[in-house]
ZADO-1210 file (C-alpha; in nm, 4 decimals, padded with zeros to 6 digits):
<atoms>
<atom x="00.0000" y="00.0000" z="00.0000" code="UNK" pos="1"/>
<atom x="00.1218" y="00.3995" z="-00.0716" code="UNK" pos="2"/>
<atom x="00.2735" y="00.5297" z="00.2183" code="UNK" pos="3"/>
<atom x="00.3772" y="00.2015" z="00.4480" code="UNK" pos="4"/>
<atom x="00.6781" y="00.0516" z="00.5473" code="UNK" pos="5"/>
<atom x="00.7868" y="-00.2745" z="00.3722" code="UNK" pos="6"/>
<atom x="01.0016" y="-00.5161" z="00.5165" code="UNK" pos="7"/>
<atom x="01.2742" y="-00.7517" z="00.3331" code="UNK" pos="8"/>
<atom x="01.3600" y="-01.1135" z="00.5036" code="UNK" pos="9"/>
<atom x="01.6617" y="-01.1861" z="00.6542" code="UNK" pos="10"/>
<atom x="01.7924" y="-01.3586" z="00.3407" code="UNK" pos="11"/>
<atom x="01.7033" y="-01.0291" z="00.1559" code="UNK" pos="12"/>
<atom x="01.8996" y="-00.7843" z="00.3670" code="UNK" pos="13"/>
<atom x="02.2559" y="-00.9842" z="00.4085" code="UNK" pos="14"/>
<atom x="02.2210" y="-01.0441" z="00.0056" code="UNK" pos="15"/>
<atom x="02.4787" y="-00.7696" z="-00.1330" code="UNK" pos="16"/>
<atom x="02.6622" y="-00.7433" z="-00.4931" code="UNK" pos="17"/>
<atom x="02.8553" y="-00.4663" z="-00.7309" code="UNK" pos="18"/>
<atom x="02.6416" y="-00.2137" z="-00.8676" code="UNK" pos="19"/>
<atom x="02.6612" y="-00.3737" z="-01.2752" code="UNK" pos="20"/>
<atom x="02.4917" y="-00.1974" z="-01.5731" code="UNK" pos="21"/>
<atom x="02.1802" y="-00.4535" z="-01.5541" code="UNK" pos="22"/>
<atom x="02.1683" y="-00.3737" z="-01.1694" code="UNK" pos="23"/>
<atom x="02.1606" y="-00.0328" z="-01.2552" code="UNK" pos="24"/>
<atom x="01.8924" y="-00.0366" z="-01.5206" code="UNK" pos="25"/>
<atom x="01.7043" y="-00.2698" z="-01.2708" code="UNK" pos="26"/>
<atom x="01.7134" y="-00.0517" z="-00.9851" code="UNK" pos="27"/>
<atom x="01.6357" y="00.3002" z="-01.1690" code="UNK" pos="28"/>
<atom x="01.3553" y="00.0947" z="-01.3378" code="UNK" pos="29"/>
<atom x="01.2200" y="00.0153" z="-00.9701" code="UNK" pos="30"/>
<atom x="01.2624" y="00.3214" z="-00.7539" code="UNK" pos="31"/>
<atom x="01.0685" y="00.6483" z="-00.7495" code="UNK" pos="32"/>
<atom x="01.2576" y="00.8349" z="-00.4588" code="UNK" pos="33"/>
<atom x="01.6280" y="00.8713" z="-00.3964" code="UNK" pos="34"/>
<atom x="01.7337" y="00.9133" z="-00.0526" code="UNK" pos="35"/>
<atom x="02.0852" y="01.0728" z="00.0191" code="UNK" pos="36"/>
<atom x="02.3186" y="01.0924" z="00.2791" code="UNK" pos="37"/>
<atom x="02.5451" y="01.4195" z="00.2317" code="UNK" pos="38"/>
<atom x="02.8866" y="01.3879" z="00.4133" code="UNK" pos="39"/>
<atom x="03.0782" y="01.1627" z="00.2029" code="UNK" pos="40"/>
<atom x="02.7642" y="01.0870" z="-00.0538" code="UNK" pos="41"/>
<atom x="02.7378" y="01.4328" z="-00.1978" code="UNK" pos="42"/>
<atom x="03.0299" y="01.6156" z="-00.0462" code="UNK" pos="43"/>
<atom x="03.3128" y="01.5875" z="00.2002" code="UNK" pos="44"/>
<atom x="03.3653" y="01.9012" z="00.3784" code="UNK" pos="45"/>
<atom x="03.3170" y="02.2177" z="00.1387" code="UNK" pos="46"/>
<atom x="03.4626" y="02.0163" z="-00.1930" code="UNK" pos="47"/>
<atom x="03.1824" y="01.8159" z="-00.3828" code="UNK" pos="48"/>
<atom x="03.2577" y="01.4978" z="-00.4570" code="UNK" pos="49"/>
<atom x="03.3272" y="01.4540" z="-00.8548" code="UNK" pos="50"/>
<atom x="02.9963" y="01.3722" z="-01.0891" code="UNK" pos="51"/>
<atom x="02.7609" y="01.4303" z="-00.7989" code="UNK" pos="52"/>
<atom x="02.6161" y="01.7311" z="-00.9666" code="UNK" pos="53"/>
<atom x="02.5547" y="01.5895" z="-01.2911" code="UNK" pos="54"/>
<atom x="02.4101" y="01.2454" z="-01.1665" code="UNK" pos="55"/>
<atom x="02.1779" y="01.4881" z="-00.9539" code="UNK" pos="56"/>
<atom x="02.0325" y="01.6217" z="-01.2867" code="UNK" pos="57"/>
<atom x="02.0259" y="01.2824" z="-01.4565" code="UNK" pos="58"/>
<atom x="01.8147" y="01.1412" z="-01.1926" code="UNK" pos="59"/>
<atom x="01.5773" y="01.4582" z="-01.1935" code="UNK" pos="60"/>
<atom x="01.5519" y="01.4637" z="-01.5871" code="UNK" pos="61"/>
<atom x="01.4292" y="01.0842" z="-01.5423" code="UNK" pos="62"/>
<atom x="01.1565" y="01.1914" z="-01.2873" code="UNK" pos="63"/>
<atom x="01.2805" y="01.0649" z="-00.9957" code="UNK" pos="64"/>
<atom x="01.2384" y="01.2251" z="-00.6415" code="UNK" pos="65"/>
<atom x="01.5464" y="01.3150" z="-00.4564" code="UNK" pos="66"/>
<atom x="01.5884" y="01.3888" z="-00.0668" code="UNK" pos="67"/>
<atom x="01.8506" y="01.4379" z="00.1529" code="UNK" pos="68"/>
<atom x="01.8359" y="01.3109" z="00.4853" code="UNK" pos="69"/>
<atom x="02.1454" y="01.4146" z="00.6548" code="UNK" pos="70"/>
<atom x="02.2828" y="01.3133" z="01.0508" code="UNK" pos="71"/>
<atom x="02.4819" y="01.5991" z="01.0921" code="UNK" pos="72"/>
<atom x="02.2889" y="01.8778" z="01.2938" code="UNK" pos="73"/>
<atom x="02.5436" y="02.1417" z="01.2359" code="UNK" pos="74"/>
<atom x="02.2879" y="02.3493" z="00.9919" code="UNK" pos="75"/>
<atom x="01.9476" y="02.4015" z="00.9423" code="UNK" pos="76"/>
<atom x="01.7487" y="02.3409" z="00.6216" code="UNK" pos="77"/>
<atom x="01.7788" y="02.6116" z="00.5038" code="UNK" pos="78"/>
<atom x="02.1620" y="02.6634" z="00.5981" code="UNK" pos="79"/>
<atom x="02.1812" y="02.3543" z="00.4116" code="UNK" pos="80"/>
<atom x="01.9757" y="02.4677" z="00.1145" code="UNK" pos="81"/>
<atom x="02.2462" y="02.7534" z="00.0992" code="UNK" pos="82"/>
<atom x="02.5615" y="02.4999" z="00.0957" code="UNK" pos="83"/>
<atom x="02.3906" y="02.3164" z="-00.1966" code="UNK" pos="84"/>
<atom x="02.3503" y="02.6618" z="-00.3795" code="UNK" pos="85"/>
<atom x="02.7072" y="02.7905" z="-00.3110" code="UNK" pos="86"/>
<atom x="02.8103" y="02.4002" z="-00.4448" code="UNK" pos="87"/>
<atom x="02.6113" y="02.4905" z="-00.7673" code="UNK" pos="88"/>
<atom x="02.3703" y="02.2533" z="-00.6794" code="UNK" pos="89"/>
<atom x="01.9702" y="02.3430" z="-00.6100" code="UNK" pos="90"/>
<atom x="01.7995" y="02.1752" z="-00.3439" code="UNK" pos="91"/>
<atom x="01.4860" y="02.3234" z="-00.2108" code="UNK" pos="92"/>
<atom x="01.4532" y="02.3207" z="00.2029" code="UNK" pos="93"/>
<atom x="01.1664" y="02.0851" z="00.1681" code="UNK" pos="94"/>
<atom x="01.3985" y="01.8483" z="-00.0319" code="UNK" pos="95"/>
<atom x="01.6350" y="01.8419" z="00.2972" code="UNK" pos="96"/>
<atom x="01.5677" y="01.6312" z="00.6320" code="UNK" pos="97"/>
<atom x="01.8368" y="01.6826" z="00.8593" code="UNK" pos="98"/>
<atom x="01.8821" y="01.5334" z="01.2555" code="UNK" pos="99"/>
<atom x="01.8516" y="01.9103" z="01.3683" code="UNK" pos="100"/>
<atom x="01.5290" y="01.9451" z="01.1810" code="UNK" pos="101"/>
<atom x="01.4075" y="01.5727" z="01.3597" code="UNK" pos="102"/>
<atom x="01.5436" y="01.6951" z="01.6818" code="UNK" pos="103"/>
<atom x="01.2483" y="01.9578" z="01.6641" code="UNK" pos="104"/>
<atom x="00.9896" y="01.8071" z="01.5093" code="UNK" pos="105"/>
<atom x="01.0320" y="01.4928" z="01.8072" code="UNK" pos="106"/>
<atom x="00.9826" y="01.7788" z="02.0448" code="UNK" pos="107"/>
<atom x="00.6797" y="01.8553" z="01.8325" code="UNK" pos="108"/>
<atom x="00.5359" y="01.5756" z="01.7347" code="UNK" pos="109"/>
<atom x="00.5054" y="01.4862" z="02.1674" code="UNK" pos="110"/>
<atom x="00.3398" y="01.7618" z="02.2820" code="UNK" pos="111"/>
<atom x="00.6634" y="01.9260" z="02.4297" code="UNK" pos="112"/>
<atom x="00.5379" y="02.2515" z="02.6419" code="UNK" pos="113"/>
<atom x="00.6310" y="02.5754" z="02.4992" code="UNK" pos="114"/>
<atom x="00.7134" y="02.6909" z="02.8207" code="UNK" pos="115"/>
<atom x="00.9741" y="02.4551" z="02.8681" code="UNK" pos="116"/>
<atom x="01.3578" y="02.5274" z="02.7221" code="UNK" pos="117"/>
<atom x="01.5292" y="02.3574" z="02.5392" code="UNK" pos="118"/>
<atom x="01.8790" y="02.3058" z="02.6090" code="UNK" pos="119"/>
<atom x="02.1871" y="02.3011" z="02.3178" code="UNK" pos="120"/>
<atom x="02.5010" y="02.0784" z="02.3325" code="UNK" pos="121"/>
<atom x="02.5271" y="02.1488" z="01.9319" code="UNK" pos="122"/>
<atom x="02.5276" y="02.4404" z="01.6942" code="UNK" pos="123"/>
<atom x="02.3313" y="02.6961" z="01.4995" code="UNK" pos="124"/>
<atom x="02.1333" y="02.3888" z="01.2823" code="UNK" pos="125"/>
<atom x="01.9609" y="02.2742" z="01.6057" code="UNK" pos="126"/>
<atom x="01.8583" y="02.6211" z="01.7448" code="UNK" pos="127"/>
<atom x="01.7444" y="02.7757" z="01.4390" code="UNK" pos="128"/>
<atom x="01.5419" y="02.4817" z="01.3939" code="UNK" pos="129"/>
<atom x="01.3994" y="02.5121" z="01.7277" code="UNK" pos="130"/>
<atom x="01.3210" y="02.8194" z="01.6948" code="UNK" pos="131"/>
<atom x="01.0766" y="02.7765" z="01.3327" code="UNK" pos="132"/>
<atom x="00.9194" y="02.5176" z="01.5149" code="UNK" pos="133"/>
<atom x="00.8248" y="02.7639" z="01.8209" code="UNK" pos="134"/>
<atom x="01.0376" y="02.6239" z="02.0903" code="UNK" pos="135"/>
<atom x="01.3265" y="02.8359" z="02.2976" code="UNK" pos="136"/>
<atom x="01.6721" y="02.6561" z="02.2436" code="UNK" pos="137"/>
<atom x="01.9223" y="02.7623" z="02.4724" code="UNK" pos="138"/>
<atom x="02.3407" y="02.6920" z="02.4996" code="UNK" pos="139"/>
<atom x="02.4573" y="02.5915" z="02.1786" code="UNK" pos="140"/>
<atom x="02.7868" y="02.7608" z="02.0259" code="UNK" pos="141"/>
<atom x="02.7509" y="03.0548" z="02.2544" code="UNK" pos="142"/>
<atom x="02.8148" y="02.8583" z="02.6001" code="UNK" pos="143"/>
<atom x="03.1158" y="02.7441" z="02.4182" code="UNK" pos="144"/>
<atom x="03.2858" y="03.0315" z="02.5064" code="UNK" pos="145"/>
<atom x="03.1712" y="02.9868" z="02.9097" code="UNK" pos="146"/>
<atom x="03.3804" y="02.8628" z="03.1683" code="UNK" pos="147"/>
<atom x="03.3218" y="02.5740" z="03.4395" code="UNK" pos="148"/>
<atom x="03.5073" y="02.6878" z="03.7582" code="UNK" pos="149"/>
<atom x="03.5664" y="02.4166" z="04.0018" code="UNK" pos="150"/>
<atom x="03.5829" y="02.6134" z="04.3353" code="UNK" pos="151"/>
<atom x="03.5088" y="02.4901" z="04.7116" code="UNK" pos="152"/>
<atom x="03.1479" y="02.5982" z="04.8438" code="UNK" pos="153"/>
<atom x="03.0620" y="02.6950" z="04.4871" code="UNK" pos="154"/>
<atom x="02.7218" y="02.5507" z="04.3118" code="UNK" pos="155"/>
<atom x="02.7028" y="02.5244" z="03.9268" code="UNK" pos="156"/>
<atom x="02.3842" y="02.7110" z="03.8314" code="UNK" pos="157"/>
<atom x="02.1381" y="02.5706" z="03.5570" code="UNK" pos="158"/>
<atom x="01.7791" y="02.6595" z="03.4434" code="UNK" pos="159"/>
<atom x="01.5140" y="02.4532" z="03.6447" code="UNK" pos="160"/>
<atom x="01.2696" y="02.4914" z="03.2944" code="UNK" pos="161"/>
<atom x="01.4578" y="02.2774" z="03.1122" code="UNK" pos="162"/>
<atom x="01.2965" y="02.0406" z="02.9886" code="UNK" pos="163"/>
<atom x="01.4640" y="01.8791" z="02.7162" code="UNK" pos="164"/>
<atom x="01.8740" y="01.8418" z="02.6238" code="UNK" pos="165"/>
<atom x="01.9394" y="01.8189" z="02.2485" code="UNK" pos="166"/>
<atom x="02.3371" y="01.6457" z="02.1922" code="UNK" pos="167"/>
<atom x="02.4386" y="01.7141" z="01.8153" code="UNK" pos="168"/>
<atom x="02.7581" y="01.7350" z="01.6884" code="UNK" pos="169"/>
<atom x="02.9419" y="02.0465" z="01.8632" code="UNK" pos="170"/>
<atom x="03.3140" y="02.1630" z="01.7739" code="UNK" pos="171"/>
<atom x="03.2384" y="02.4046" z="02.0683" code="UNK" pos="172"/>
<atom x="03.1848" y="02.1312" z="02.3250" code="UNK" pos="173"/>
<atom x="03.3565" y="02.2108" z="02.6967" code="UNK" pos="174"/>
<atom x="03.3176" y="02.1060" z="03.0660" code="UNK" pos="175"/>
<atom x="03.0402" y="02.3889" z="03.0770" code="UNK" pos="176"/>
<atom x="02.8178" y="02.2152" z="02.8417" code="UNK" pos="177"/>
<atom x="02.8759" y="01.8220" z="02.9327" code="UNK" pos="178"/>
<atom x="02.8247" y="02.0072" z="03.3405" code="UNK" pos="179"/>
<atom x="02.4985" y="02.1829" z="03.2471" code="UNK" pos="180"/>
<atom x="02.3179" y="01.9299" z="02.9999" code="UNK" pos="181"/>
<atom x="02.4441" y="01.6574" z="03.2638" code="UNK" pos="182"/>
<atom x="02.2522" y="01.8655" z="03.5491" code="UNK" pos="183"/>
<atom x="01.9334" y="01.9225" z="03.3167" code="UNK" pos="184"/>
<atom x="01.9098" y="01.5630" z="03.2544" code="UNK" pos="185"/>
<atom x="01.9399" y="01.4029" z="03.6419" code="UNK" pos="186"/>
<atom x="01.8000" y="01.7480" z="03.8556" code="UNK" pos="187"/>
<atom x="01.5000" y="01.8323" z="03.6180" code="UNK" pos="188"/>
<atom x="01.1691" y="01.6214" z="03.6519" code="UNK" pos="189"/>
<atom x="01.1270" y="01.4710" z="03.3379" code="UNK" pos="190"/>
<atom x="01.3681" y="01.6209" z="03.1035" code="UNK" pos="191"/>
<atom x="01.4032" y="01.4316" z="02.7753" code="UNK" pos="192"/>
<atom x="01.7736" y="01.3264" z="02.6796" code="UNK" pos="193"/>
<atom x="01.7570" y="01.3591" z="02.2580" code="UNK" pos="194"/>
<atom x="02.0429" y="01.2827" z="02.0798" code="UNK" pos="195"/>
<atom x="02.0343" y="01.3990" z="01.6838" code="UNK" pos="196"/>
<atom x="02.2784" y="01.0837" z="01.5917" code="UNK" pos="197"/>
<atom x="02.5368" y="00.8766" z="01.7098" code="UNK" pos="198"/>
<atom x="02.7775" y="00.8710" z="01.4395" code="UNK" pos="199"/>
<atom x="03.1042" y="00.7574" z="01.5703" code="UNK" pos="200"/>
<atom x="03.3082" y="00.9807" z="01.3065" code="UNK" pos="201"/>
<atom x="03.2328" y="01.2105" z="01.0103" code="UNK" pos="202"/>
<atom x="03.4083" y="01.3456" z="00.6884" code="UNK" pos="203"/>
<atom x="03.3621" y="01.6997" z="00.7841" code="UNK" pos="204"/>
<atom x="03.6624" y="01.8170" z="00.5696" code="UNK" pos="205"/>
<atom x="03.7412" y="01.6230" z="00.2529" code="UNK" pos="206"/>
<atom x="04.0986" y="01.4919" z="00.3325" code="UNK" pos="207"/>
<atom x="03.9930" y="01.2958" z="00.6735" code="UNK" pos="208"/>
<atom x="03.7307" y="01.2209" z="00.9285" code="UNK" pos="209"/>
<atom x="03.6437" y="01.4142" z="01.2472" code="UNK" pos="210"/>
<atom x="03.5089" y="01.3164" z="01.5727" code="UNK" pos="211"/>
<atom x="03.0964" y="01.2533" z="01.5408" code="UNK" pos="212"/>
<atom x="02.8051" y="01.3652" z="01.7451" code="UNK" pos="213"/>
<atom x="02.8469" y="00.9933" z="01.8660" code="UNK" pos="214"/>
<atom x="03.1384" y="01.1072" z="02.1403" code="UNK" pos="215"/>
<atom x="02.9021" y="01.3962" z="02.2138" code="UNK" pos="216"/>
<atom x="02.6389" y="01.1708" z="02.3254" code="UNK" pos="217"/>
<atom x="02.8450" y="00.9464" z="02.4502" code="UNK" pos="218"/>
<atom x="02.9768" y="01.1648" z="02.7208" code="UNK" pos="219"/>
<atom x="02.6643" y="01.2619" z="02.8541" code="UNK" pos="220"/>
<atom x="02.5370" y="00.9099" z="02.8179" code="UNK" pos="221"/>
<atom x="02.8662" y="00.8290" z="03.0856" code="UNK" pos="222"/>
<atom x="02.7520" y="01.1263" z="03.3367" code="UNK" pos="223"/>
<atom x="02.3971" y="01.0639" z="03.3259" code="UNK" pos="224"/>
<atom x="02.4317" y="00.7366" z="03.3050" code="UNK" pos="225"/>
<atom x="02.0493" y="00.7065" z="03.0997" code="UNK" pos="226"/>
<atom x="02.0541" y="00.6362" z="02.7344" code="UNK" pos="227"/>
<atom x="01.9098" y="00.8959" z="02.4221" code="UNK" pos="228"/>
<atom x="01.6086" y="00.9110" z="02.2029" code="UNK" pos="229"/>
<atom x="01.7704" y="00.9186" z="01.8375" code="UNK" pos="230"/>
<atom x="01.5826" y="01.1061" z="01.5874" code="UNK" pos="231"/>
<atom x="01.8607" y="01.0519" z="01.2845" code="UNK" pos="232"/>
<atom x="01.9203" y="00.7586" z="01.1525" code="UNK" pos="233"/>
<atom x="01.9077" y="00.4803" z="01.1781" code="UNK" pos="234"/>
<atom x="01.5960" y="00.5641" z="01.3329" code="UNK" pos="235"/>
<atom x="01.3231" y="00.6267" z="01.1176" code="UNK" pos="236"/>
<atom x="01.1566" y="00.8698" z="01.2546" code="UNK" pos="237"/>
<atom x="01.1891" y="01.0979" z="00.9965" code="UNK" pos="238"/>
<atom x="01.1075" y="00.8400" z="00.7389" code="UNK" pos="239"/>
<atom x="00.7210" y="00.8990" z="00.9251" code="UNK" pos="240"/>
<atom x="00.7461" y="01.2506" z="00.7364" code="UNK" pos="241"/>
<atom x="00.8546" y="01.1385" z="00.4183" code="UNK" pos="242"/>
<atom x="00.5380" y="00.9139" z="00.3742" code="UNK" pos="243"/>
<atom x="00.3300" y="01.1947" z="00.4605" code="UNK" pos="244"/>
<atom x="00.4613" y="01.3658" z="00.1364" code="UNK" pos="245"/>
<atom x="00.5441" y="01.1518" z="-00.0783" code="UNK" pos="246"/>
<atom x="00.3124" y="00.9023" z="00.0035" code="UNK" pos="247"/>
<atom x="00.5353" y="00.6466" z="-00.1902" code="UNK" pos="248"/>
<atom x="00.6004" y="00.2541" z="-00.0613" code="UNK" pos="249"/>
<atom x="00.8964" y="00.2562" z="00.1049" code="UNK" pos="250"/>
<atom x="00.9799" y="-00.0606" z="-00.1406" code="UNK" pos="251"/>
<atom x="01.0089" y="00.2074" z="-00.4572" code="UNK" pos="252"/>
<atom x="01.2328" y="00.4089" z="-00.2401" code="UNK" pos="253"/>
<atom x="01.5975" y="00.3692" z="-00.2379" code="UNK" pos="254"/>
<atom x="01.8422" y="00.5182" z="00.0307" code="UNK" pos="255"/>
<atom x="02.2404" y="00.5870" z="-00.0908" code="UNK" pos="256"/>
<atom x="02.4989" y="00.6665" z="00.2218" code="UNK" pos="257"/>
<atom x="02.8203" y="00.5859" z="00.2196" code="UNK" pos="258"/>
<atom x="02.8077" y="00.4376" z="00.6167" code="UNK" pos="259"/>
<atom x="02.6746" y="00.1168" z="00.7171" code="UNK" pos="260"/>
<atom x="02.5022" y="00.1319" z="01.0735" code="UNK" pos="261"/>
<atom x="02.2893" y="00.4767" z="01.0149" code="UNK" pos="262"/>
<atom x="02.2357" y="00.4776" z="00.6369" code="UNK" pos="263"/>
<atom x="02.2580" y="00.1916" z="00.5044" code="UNK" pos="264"/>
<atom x="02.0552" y="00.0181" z="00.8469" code="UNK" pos="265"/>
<atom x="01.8094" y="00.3324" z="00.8173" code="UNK" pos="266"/>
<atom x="01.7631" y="00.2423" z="00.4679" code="UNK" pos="267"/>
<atom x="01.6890" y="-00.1671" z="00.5967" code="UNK" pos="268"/>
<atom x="01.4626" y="-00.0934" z="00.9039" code="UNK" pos="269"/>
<atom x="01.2644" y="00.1252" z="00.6748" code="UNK" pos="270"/>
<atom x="01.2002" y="-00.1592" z="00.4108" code="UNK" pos="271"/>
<atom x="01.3587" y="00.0840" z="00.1005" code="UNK" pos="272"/>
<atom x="01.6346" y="-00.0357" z="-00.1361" code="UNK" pos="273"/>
<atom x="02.0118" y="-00.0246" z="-00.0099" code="UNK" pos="274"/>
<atom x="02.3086" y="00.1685" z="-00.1961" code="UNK" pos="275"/>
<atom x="02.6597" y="00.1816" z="-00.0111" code="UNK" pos="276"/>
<atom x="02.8975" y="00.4304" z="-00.1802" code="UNK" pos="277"/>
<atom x="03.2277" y="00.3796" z="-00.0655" code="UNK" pos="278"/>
<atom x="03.3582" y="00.7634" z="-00.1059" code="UNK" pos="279"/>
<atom x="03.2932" y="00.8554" z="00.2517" code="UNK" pos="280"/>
<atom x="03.3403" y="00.6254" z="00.5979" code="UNK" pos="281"/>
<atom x="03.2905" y="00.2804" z="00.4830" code="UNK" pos="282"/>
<atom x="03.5733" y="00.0822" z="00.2432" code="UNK" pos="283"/>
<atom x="03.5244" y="-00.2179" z="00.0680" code="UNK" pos="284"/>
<atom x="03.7083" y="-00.3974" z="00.3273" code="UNK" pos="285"/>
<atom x="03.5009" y="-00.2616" z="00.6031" code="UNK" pos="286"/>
<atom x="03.2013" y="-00.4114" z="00.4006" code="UNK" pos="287"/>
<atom x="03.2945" y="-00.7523" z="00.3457" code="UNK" pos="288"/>
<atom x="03.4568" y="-00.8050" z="00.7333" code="UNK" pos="289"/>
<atom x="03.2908" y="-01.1412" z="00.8894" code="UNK" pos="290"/>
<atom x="03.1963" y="-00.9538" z="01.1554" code="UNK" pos="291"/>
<atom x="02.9697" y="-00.7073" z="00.9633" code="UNK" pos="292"/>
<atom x="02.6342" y="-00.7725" z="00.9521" code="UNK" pos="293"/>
<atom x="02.4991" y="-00.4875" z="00.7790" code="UNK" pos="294"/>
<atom x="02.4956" y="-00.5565" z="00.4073" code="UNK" pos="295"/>
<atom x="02.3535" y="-00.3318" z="00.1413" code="UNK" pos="296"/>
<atom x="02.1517" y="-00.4771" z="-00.1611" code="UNK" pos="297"/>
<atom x="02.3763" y="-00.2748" z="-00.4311" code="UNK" pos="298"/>
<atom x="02.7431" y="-00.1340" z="-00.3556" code="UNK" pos="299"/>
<atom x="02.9683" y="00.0882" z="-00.6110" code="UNK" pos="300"/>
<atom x="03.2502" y="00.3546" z="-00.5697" code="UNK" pos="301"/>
<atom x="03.0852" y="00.6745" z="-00.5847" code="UNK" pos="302"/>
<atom x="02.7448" y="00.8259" z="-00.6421" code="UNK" pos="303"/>
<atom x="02.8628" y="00.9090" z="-01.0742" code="UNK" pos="304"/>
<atom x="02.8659" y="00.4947" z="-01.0813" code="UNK" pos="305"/>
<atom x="02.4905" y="00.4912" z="-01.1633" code="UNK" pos="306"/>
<atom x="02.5157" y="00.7323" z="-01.4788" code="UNK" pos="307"/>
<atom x="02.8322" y="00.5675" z="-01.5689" code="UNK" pos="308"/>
<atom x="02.6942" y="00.2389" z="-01.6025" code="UNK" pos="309"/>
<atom x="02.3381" y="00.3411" z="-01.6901" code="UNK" pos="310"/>
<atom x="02.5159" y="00.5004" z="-01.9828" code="UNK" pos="311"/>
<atom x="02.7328" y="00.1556" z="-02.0261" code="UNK" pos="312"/>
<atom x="02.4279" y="-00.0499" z="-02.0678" code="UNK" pos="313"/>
<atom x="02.2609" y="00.1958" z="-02.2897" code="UNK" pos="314"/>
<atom x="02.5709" y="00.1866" z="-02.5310" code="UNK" pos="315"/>
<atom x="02.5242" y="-00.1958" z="-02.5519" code="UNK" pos="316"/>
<atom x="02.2482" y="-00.1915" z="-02.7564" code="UNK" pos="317"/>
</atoms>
């Protein structure tokens, strides 16, 4: 039925194999919706990975969908939106689901009061998105530049109306932030412990990976000791909103990330088609380990693969 979840068997989701021209032709022929990661999909750091643009246009000239469902909280939509225009690449905000844009639509979708804060270990993405979806964030980059002072007979202040703590990815993170979200989290009555993703690392310059959102949550997962709601994948909790508009099977839907346990796992608890790209986290190595259990249905080297061959097969006739 439009609009449901479909499920693969076990057999189908440890089945994996090269992306060929036939595959290709097979899978374009079969999916109406593209789903992409961005870090290391569509981009690593500020340089855009080579072909992306083109294969972008491809797709759209043969009436497919495309979305991009991003873990990395750092921007909003329409930050986001921006990036993709400065990249020469256009992307409407409503094409673009990011874990800062979950974060707040979580909060929304449960009835969070309005009267309650919100409070930021993150950056601008999360609080901007907040903020469009009528809740007060607070923290963020700015209490990166605060101070924890460990002094005798002194008590570490923090706001008894918070009522939820929001852990993205923060290059601003300090003992101030891990104190105060750690307070929030055991001192207020009911405060909600959200974490946007747990990615372990991230390409967030294009010659090497960075430290994820995963330590982030990690080390207030240690001081609270209480364990997140994740909104990003591999949850799919966003994939609830994409149904709503596109109101598509996920079975004609096909997500393409370049990392195993969020994309690729969002992709398989969602019941869509699998593509691993290995330009980003995840090497052909890492894929076929005995100890992974996460297998795609297609894998090729980068995103351009699926023109390439698509092209290859065409030229066969």
């Amino acid at each position: 039925m439009d609009g449901e979840i479909s499920k693969f068997t076990i057999e189908e989701k440890l089945s994996c194999q090269s992306l060929t021209p036939q595959t290709t032709v097979n899978l374009l022929d079969s999916v109406d919706v593209f789903l992409f990661d961005c870090d290391g999909v569509i981009w690593k750091g500020d340089a855009l990975i080579d072909g992306v643009s083109d294969t972008l246009d491809t797709l759209r000239a043969m009436g497919k969908k495309l979305v991009f469902v991003t873990n990395n909280s750092t921007k909003s939509r329409r930050q986001y939106a921006k990036k993709f225009h400065s990249l020469g690449i256009s992307v409407s905000e409503d094409e673009i689901f990011s874990s800062s844009f979950a974060a707040a639509m979580y909060l929304k979708a449960n009835d969070f009061p309005k009267e309650k804060k919100v409070y930021v270990i993150g950056e601008e993405g999360i609080l901007e998105e907040l903020e469009l979806a009528g809740f007060t964030g607070v923290g963020g980059p700015e209490d990166g530049k605060k101070t924890a002072h460990l002094k005798p007979n002194s008590l570490f202040e923090h706001d008894k109306s918070v009522g939820a703590v929001v852990v993205g990815l923060d290059q601003y993170i300090n003992f101030y932030k891990l104190q105060y979200g750690t307070l929030c989290i055991r001192e207020n009555p009911g405060c909600l412990f959200i974490a946007t993703n747990r990615d372990a690392v991230g390409h967030l310059t294009d010659l090497q990976e960075w430290p994820g959102a995963g330590c982030m949550v990690a080390a207030i997962c240690g001081s609270t000791q209480k364990e997140p709601i994740v909104v990003g994948k591999p949850s799919t909790f966003l994939m609830e909103f994409l149904l709503q508009k596109f109101n598509i099977p996920t079975s004609r839907m096909c997500m393409v990330g370049d990392r195993l346990d969020t994309d690729i796992l969002f992709g398989q608890n969602a019941g869509c088609r699998t593509l691993l790209v290995l330009s980003g986290v995840t090497n052909l190595s890492d894929l076929q380990d005995s100890s992974n259990h996460i297998r795609p249905e297609y894998y090729t080297s980068t995103l351009s693969d699926i023109i390439s061959l698509f092209n290859n097969y065409q030229s066969s006739f």
